[in-house]
mmCIF file of the N, C-alpha and C atoms, coordinates in Angstrom:
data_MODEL
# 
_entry.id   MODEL 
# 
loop_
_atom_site.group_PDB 
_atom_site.id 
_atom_site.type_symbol 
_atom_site.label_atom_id 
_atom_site.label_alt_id 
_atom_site.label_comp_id 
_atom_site.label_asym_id 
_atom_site.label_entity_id 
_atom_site.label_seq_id 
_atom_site.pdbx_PDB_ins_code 
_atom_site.Cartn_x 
_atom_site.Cartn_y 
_atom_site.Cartn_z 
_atom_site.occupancy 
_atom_site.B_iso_or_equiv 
_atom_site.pdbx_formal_charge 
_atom_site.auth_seq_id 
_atom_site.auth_comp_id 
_atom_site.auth_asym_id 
_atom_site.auth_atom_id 
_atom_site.pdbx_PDB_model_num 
ATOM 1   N N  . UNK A 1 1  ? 134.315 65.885 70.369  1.00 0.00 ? 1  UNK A N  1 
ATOM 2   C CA . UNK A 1 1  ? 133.012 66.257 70.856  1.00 0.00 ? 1  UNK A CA 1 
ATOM 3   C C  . UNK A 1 1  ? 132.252 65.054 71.415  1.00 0.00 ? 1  UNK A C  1 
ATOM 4   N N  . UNK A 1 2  ? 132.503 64.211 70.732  1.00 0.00 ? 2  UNK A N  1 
ATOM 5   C CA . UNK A 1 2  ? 131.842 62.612 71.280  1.00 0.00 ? 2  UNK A CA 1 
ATOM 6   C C  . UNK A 1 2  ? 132.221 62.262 72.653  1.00 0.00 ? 2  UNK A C  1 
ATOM 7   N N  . UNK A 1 3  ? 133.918 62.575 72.828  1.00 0.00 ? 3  UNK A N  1 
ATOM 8   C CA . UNK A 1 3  ? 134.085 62.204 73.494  1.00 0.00 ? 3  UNK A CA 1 
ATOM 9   C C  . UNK A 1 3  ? 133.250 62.770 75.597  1.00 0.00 ? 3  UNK A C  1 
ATOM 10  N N  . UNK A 1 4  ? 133.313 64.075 75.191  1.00 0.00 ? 4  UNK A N  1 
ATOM 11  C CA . UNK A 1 4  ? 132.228 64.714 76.040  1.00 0.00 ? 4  UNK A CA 1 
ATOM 12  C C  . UNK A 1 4  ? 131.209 64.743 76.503  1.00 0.00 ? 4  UNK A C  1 
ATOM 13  N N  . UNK A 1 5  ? 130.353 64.198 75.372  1.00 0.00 ? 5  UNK A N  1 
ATOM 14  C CA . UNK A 1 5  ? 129.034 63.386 75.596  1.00 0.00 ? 5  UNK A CA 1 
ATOM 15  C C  . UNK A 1 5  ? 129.167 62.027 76.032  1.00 0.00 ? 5  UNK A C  1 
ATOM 16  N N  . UNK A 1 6  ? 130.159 61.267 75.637  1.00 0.00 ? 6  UNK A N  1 
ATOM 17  C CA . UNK A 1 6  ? 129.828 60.273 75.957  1.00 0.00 ? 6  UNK A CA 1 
ATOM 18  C C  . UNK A 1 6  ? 130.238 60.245 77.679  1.00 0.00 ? 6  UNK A C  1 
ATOM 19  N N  . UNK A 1 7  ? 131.062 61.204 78.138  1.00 0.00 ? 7  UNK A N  1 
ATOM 20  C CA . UNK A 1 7  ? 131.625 61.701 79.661  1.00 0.00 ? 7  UNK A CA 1 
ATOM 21  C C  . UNK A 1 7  ? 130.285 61.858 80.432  1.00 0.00 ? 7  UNK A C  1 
ATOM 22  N N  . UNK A 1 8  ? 129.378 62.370 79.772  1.00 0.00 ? 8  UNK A N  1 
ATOM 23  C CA . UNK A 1 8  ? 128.682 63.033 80.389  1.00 0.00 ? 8  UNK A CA 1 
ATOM 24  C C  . UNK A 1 8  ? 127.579 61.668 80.568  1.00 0.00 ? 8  UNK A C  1 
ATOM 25  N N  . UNK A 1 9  ? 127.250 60.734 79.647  1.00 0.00 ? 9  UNK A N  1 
ATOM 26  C CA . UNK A 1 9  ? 126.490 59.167 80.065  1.00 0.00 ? 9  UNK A CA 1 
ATOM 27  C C  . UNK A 1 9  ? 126.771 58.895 80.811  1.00 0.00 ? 9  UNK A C  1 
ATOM 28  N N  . UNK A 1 10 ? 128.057 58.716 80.850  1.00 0.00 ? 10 UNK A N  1 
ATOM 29  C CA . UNK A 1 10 ? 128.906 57.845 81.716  1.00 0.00 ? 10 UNK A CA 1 
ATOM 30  C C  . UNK A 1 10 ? 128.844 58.156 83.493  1.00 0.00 ? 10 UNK A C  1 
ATOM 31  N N  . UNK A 1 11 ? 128.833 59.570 83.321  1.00 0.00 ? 11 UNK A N  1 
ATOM 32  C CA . UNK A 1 11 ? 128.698 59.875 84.640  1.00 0.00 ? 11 UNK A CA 1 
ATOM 33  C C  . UNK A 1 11 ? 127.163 59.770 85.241  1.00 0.00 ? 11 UNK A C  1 
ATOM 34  N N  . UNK A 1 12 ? 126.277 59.767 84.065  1.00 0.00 ? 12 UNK A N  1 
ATOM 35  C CA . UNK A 1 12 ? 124.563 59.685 84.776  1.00 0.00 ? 12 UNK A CA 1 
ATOM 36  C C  . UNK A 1 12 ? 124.062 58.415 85.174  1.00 0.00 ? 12 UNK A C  1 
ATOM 37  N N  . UNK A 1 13 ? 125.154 57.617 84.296  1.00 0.00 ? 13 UNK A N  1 
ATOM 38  C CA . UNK A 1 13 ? 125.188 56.258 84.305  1.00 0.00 ? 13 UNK A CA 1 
ATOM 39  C C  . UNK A 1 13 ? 125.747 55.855 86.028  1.00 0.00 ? 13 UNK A C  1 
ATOM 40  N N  . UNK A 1 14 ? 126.449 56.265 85.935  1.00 0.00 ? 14 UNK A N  1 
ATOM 41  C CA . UNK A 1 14 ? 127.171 55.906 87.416  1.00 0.00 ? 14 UNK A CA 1 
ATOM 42  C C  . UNK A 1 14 ? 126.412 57.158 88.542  1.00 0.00 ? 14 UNK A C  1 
ATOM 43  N N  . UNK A 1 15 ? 126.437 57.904 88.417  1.00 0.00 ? 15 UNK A N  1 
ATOM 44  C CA . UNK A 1 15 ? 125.003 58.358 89.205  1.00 0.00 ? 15 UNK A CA 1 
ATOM 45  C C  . UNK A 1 15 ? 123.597 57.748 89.583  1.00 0.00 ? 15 UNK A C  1 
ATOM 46  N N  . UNK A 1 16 ? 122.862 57.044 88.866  1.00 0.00 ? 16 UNK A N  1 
ATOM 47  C CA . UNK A 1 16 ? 121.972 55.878 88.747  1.00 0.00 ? 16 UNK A CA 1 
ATOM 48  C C  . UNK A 1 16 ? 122.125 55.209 89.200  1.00 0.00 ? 16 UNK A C  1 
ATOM 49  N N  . UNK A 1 17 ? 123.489 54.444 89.238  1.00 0.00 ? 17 UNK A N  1 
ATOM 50  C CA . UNK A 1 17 ? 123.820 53.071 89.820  1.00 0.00 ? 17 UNK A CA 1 
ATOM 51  C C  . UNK A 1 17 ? 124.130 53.446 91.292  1.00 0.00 ? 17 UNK A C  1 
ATOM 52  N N  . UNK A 1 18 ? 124.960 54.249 91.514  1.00 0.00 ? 18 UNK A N  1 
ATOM 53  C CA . UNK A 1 18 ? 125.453 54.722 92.926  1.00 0.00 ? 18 UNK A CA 1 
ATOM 54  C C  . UNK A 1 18 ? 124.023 55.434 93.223  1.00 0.00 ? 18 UNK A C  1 
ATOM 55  N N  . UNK A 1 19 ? 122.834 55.307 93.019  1.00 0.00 ? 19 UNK A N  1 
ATOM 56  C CA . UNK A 1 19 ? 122.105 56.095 93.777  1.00 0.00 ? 19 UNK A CA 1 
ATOM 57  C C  . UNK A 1 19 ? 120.845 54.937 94.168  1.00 0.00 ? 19 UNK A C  1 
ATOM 58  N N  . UNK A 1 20 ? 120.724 53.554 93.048  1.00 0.00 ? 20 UNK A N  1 
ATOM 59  C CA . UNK A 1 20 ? 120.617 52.745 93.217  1.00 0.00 ? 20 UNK A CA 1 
ATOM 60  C C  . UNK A 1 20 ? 120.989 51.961 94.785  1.00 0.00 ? 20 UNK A C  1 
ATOM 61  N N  . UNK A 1 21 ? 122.457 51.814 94.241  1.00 0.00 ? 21 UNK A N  1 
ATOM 62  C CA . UNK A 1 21 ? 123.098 51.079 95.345  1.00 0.00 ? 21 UNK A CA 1 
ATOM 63  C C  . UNK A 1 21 ? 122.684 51.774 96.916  1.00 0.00 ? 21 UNK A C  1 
ATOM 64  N N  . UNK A 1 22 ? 123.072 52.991 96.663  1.00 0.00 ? 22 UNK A N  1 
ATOM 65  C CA . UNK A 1 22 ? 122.524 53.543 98.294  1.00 0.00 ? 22 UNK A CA 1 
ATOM 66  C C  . UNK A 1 22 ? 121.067 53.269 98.788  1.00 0.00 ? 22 UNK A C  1 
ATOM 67  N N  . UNK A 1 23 ? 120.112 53.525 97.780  1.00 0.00 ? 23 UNK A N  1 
ATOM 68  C CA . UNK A 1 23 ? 118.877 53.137 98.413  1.00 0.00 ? 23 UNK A CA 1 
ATOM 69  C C  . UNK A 1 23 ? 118.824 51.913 98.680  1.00 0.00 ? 23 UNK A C  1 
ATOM 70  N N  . UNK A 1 24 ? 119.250 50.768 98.129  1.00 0.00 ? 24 UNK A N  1 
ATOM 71  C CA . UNK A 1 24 ? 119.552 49.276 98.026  1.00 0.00 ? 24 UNK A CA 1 
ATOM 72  C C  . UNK A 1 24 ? 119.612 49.360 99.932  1.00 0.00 ? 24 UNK A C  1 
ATOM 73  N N  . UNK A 1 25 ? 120.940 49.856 100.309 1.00 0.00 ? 25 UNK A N  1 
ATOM 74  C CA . UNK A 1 25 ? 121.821 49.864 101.623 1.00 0.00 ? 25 UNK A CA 1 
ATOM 75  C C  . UNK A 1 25 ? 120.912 50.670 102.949 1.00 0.00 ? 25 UNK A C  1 
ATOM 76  N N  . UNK A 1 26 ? 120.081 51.312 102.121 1.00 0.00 ? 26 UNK A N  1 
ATOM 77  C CA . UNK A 1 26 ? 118.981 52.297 103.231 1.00 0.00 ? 26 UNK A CA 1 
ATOM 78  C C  . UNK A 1 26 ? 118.287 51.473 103.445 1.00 0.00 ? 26 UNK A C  1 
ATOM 79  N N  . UNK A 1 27 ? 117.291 50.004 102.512 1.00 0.00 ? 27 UNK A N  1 
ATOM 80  C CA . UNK A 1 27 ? 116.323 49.490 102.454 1.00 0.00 ? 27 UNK A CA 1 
ATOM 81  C C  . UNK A 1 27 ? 116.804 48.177 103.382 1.00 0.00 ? 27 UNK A C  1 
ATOM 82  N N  . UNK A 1 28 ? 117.877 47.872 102.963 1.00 0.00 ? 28 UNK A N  1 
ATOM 83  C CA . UNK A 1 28 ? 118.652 46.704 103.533 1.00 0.00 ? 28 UNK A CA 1 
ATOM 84  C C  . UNK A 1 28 ? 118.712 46.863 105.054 1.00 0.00 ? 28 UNK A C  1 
ATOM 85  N N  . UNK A 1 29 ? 119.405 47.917 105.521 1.00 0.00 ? 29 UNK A N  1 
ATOM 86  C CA . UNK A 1 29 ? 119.438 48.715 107.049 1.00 0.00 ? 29 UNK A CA 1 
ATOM 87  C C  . UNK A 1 29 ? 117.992 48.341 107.686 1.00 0.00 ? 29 UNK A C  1 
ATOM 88  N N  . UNK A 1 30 ? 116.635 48.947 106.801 1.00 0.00 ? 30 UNK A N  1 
ATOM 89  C CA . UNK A 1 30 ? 115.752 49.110 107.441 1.00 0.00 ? 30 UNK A CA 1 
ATOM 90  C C  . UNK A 1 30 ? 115.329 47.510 107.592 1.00 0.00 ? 30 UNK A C  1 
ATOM 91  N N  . UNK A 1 31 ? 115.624 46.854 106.993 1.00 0.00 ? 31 UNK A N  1 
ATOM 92  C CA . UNK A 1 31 ? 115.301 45.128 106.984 1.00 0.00 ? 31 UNK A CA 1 
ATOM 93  C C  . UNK A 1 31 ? 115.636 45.115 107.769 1.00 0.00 ? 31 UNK A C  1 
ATOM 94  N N  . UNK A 1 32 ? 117.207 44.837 108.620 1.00 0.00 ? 32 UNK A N  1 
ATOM 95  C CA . UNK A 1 32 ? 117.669 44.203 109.747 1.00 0.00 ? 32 UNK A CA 1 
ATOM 96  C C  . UNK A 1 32 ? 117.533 45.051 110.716 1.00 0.00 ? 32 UNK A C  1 
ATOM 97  N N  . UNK A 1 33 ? 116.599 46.326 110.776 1.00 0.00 ? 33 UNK A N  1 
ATOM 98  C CA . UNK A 1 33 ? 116.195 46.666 112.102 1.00 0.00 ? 33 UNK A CA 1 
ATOM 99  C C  . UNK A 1 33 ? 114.978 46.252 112.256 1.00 0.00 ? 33 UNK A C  1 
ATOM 100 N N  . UNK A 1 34 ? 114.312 45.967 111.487 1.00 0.00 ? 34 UNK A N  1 
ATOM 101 C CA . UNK A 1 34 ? 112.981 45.340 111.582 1.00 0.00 ? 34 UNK A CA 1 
ATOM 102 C C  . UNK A 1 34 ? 112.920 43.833 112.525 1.00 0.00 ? 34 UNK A C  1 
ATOM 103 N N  . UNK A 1 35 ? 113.714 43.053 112.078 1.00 0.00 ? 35 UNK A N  1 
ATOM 104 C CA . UNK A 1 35 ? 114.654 41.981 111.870 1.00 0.00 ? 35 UNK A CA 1 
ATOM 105 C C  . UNK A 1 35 ? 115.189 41.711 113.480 1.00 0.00 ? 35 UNK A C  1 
ATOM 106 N N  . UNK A 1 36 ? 115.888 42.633 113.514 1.00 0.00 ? 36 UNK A N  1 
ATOM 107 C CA . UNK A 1 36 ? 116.657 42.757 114.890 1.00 0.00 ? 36 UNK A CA 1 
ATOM 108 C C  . UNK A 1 36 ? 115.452 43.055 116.028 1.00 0.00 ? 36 UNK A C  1 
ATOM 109 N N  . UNK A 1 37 ? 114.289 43.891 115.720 1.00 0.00 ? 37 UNK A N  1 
ATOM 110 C CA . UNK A 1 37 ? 113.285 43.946 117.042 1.00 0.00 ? 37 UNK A CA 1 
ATOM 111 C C  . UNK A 1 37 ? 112.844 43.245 117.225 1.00 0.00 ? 37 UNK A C  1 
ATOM 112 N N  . UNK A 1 38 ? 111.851 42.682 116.107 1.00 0.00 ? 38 UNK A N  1 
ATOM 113 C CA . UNK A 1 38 ? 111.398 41.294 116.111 1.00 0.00 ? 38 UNK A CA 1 
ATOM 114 C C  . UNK A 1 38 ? 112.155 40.208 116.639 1.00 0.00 ? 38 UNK A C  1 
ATOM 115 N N  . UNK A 1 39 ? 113.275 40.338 116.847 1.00 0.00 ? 39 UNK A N  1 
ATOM 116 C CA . UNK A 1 39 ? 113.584 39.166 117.217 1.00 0.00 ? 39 UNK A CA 1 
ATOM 117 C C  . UNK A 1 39 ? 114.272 39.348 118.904 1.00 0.00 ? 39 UNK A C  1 
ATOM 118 N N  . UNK A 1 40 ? 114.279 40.672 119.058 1.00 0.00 ? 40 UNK A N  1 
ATOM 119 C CA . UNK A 1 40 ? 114.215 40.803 120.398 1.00 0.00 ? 40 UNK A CA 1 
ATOM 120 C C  . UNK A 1 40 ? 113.103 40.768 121.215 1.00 0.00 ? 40 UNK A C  1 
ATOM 121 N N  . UNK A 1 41 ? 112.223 40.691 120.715 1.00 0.00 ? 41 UNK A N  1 
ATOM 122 C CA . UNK A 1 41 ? 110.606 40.898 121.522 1.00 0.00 ? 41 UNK A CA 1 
ATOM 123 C C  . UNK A 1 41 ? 110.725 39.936 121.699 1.00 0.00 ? 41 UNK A C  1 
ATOM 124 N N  . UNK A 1 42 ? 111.179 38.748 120.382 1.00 0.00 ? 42 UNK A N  1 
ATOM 125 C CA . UNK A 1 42 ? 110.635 37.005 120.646 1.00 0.00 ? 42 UNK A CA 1 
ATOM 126 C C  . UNK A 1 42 ? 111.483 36.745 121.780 1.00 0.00 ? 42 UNK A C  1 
ATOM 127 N N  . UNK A 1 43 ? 112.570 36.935 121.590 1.00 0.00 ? 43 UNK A N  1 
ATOM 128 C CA . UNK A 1 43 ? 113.408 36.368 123.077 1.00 0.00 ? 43 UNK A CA 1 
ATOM 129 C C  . UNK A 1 43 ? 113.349 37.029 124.044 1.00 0.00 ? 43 UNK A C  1 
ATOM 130 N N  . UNK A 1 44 ? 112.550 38.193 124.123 1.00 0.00 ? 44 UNK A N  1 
ATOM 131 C CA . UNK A 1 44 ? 112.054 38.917 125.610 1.00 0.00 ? 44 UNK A CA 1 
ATOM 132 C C  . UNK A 1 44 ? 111.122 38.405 125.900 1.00 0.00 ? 44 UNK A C  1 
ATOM 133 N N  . UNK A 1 45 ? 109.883 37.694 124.876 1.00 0.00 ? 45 UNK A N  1 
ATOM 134 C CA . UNK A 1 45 ? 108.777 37.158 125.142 1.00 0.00 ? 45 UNK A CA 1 
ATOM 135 C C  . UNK A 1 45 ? 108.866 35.786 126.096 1.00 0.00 ? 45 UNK A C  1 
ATOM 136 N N  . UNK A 1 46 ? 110.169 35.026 126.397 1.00 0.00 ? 46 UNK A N  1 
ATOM 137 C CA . UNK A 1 46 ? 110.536 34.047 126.952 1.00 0.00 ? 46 UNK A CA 1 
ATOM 138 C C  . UNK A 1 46 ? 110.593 34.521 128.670 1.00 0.00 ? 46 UNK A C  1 
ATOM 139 N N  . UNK A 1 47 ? 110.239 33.336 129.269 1.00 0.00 ? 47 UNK A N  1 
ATOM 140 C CA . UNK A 1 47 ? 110.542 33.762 130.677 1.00 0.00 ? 47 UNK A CA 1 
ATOM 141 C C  . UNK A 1 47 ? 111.378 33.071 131.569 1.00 0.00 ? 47 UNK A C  1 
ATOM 142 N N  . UNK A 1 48 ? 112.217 33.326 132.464 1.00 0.00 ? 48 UNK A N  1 
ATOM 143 C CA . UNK A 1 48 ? 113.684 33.132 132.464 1.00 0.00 ? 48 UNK A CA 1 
ATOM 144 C C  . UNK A 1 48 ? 113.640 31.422 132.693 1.00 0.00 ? 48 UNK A C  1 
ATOM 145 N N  . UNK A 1 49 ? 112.684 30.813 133.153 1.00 0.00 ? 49 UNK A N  1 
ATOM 146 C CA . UNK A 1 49 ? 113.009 29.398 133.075 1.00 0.00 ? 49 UNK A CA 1 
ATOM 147 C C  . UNK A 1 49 ? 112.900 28.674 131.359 1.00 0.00 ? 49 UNK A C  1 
ATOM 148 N N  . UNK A 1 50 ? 112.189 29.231 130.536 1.00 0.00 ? 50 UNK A N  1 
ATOM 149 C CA . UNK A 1 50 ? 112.385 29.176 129.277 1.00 0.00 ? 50 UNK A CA 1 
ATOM 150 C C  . UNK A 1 50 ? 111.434 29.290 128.321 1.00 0.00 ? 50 UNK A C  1 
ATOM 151 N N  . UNK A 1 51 ? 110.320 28.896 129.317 1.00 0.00 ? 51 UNK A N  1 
ATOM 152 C CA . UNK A 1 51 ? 109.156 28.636 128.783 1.00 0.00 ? 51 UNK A CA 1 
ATOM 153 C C  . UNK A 1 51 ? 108.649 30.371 128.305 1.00 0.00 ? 51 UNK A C  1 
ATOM 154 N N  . UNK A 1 52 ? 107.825 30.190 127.242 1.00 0.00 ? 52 UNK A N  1 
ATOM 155 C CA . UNK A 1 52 ? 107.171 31.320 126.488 1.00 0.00 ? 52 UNK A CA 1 
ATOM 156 C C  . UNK A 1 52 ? 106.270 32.305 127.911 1.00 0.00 ? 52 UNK A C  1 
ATOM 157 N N  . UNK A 1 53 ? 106.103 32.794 127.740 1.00 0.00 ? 53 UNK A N  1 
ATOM 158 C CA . UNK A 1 53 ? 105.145 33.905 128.211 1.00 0.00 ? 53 UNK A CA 1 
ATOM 159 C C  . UNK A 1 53 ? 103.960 33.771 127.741 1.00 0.00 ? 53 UNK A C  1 
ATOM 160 N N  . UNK A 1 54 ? 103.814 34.182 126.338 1.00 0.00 ? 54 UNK A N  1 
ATOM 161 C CA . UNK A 1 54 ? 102.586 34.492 125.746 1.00 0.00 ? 54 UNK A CA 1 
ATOM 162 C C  . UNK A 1 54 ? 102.797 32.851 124.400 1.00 0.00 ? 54 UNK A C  1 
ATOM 163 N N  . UNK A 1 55 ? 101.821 32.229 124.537 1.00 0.00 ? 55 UNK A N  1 
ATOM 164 C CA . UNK A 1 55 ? 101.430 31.548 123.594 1.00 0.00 ? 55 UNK A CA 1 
ATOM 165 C C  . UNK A 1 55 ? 100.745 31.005 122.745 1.00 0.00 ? 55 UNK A C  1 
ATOM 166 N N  . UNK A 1 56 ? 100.941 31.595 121.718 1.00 0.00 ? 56 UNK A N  1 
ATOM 167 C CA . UNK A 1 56 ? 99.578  31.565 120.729 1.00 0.00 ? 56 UNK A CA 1 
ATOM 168 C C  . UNK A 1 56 ? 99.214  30.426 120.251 1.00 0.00 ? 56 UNK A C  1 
ATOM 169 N N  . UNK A 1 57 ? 100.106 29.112 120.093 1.00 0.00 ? 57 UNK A N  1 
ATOM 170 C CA . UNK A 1 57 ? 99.804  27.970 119.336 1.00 0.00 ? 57 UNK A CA 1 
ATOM 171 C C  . UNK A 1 57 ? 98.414  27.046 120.434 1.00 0.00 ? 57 UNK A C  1 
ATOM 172 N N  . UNK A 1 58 ? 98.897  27.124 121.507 1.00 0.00 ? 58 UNK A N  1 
ATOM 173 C CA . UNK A 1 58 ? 97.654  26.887 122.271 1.00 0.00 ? 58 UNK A CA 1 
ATOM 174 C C  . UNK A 1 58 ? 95.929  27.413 121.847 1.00 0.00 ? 58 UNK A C  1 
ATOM 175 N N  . UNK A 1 59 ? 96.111  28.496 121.865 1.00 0.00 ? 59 UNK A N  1 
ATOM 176 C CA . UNK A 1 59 ? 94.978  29.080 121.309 1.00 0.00 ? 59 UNK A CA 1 
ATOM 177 C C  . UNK A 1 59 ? 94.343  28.470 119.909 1.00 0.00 ? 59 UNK A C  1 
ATOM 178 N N  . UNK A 1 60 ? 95.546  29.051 118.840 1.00 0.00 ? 60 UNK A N  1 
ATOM 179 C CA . UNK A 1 60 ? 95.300  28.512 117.813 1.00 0.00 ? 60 UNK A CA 1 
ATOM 180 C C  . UNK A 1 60 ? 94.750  26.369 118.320 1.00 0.00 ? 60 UNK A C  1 
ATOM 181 N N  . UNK A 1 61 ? 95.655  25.923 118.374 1.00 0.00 ? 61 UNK A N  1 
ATOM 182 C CA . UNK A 1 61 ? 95.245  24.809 118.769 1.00 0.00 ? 61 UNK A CA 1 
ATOM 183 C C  . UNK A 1 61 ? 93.654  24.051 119.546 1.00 0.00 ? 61 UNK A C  1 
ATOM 184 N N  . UNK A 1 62 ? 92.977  24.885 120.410 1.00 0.00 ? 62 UNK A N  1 
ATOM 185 C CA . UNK A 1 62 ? 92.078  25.125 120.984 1.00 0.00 ? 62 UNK A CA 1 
ATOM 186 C C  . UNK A 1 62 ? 91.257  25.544 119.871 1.00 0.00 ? 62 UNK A C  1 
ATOM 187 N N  . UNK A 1 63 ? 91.106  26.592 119.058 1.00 0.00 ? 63 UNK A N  1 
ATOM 188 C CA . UNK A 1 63 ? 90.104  26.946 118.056 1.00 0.00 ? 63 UNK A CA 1 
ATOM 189 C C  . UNK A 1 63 ? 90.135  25.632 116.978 1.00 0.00 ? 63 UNK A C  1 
ATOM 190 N N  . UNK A 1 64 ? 91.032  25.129 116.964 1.00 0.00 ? 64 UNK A N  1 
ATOM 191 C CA . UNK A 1 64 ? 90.913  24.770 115.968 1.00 0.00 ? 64 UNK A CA 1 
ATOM 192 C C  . UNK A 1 64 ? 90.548  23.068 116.096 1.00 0.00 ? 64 UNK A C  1 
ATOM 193 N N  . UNK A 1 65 ? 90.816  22.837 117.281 1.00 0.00 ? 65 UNK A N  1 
ATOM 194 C CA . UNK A 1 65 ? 89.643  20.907 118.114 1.00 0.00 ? 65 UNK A CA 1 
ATOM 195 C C  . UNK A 1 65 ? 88.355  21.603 118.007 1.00 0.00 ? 65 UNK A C  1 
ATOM 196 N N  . UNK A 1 66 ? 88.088  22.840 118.210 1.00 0.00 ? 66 UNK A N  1 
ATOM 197 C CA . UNK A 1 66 ? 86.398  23.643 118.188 1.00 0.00 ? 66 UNK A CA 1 
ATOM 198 C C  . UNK A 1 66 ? 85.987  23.093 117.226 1.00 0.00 ? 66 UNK A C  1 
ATOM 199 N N  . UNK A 1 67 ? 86.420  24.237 115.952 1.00 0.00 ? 67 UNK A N  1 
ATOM 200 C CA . UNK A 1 67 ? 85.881  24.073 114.512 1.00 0.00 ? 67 UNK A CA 1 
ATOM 201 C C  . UNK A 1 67 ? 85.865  22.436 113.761 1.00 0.00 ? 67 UNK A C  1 
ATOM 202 N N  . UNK A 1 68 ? 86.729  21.828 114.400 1.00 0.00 ? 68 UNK A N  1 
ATOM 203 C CA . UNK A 1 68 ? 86.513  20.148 114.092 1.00 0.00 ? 68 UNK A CA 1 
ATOM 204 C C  . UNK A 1 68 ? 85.002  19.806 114.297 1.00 0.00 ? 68 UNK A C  1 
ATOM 205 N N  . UNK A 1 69 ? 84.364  19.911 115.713 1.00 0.00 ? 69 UNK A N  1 
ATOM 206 C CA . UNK A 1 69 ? 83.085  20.044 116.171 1.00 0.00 ? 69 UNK A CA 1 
ATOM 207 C C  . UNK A 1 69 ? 81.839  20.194 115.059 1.00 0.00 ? 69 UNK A C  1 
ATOM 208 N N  . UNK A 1 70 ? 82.720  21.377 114.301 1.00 0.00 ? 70 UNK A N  1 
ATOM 209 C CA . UNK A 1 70 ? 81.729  21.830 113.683 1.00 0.00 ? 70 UNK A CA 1 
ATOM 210 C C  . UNK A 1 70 ? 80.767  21.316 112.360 1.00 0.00 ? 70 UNK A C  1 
ATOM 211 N N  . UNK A 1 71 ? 79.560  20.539 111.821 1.00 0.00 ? 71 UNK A N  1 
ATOM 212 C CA . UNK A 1 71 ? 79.593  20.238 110.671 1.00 0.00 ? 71 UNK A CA 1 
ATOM 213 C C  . UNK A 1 71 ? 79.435  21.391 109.538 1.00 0.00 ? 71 UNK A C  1 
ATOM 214 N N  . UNK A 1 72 ? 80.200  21.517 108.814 1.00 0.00 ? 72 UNK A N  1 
ATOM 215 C CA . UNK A 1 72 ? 79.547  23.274 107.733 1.00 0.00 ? 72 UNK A CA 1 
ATOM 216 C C  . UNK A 1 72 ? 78.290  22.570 107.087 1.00 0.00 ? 72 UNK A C  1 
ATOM 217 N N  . UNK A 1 73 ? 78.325  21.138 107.042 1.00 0.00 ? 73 UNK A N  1 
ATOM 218 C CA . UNK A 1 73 ? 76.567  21.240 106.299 1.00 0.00 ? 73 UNK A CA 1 
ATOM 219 C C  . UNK A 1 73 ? 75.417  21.625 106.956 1.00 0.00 ? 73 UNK A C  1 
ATOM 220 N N  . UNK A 1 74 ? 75.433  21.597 108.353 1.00 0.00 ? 74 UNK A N  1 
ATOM 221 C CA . UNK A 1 74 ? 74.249  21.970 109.510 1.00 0.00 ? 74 UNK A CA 1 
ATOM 222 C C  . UNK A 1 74 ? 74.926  23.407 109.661 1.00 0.00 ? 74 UNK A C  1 
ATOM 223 N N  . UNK A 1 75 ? 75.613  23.798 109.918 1.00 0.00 ? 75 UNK A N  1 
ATOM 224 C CA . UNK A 1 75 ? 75.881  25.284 109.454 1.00 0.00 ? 75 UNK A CA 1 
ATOM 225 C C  . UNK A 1 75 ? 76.076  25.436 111.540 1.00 0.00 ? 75 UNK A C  1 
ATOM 226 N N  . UNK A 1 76 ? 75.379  25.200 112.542 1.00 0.00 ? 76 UNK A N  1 
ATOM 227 C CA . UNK A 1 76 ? 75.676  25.282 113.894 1.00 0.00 ? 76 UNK A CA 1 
ATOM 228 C C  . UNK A 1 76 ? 75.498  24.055 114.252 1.00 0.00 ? 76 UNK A C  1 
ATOM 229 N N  . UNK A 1 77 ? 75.989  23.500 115.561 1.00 0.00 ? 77 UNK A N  1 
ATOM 230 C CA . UNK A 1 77 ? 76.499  22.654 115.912 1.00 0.00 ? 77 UNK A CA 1 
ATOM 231 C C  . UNK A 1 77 ? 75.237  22.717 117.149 1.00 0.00 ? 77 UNK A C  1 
ATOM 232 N N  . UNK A 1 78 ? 74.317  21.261 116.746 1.00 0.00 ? 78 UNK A N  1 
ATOM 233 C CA . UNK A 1 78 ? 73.377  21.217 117.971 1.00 0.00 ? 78 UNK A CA 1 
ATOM 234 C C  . UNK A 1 78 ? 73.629  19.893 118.739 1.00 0.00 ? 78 UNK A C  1 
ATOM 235 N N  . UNK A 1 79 ? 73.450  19.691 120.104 1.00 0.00 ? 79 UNK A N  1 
ATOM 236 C CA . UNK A 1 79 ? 73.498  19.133 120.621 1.00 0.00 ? 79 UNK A CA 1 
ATOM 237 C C  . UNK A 1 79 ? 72.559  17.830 121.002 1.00 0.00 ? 79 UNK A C  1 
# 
């Protein structure tokens, strides 16, 4: 009789795990399509001599010689 029950763990046991593992492989999938666009946009974002298209570090860079400007103890920046 034990032995039946214990058939029957065994199999919920490995049901669990194999149901585990598949979602594991669904979640994994959805990573490297995420993965894979992203990283096609970035190299579509290039333009054929090499240089970027769109570039944000400029910007960032630009805001951020601004806020140097700025003192936070005067709170605006007068001239």
């Amino acid at each position: 009789m034990y032995t039946i029950e214990a058939a029957y763990i065994f199999s919920i046991i490995l049901l669990v795990i194999g149901s585990l593992v598949t979602s594991a492989i669904k979640l994994q999938s959805k990573i490297n399509g995420f993965t894979r666009s992203a990283l096609e946009a970035e190299v579509n974002s290039h333009l054929p001599d090499g240089a970027k298209d769109f570039q944000p570090e400029d910007f960032i860079r630009m805001v951020t010689l601004f806020e140097q400007d700025i003192d936070p103890a005067e709170g605006e920046q007068h001239e």
